[in-house]
C-alpha positions in Angstrom: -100.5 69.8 184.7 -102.0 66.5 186.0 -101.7 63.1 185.0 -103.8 60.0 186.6 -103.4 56.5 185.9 -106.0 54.4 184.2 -104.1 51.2 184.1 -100.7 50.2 184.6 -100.1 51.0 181.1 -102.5 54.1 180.5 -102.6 57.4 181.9 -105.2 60.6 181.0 -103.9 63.8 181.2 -104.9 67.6 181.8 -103.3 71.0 181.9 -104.3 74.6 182.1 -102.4 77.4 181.1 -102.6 80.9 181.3 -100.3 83.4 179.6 -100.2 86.8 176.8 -100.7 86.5 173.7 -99.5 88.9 171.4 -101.6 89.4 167.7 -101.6 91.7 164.5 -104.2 93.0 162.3 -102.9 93.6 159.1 -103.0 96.6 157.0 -106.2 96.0 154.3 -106.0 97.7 151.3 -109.4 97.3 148.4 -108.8 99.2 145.1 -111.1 99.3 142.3 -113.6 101.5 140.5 -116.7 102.4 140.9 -118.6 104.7 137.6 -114.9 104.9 136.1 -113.5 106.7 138.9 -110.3 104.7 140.9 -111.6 104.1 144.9 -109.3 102.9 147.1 -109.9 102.1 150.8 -107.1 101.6 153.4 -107.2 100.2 157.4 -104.2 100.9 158.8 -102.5 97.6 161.0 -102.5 97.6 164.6 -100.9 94.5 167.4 -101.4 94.2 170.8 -101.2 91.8 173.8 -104.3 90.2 175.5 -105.0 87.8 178.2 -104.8 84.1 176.6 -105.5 80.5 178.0 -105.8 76.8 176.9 -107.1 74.3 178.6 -105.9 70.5 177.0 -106.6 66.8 177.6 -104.3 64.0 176.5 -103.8 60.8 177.0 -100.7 58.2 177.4 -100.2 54.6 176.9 -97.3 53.1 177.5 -95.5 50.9 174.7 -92.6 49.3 176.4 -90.3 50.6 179.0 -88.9 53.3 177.0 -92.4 54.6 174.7 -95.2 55.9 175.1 -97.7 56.6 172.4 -99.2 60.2 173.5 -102.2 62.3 172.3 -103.4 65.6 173.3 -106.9 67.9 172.5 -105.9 71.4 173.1 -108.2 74.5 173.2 -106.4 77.6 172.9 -108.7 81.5 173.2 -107.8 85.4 173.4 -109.3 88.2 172.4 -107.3 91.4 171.8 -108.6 94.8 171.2 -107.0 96.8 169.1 -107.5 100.7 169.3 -106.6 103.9 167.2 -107.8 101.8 163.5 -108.4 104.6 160.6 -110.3 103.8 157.4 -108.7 105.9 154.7 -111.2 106.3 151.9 -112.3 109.0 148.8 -114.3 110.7 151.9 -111.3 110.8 154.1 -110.0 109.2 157.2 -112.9 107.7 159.0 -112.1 106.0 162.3 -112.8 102.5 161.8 -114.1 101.8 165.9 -111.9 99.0 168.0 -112.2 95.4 166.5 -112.0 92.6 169.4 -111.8 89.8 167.4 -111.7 86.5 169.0 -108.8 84.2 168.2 -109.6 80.7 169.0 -107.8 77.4 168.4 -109.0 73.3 168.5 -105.4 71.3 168.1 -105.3 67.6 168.0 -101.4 66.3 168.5 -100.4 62.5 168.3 -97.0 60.7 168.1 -94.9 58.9 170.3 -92.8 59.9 173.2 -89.0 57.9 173.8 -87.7 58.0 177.5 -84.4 59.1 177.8 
C-alpha cells in the first residue's frame, strides 16, 4: 500500500496484493433427447486453490477534518486448474481434460470514509 499527496487536500493511492484463491466448478448436468431416445451428459464438480493477485488504484480527497470522499479501481486475476473432471455420457465416462479457466475481476468502489 502507498499513498502520495497531490495537494493538501488530495491524495492518489496504490496497493498490490498477493494471496490464494480458492474456486469451484460446478457439477453440469444437460438432459434431453435426441431421435426419441433420453441423453443425458454429466461433469462432475471440482475446487481448488491457485495463486491470485490485484493490483488497485484509488484516490482520496479530503472533505473536512473528519471525511474523505474515497475511490478505488481494483483488478483482481487467478487461474486454477482443476484436475480429475469425468464427462459421464450414453458412451460412458470420458475424462473431460483439466479446464484452467481464468477468473478475472475490474471493481470500481466509491463512498466516503469518517475519521474516527
Amino acid at each position: 500500500y502507498a499513498s502520495y499527496p497531490l495537494t493538501r487536500i488530495a491524495r492518489i493511492e496504490g496497493r498490490a496484493m498477493l494471496g490464494a484463491s480458492y474456486a469451484t466448478l460446478p457439477e453440469f448436468n444437460i438432459s434431453g433427447a435426441f431421435f426419441g431416445q433420453g441423453v443425458d451428459f454429466t461433469r462432475n464438480s471440482a475446487s481448488n486453490t491457485s495463486l491470485a493477485y490485484l493490483l488497485g488504484l484509488g484516490y482520496r480527497l479530503s472533505l473536512g477534518n473528519r471525511v474523505d470522499f474515497i475511490s478505488h479501481l481494483d483488478y483482481f486475476s487467478s487461474s486454477p486448474t482443476f484436475t480429475n473432471i469425468t464427462l459421464i455420457s450414453p458412451a460412458g465416462t470420458l475424462p473431460f481434460g483439466s479446464p484452467n479457466p481464468a477468473a478475472t475481476s475490474v471493481n470500481l468502489s466509491l463512498g466516503i470514509a469518517f475519521k474516527l
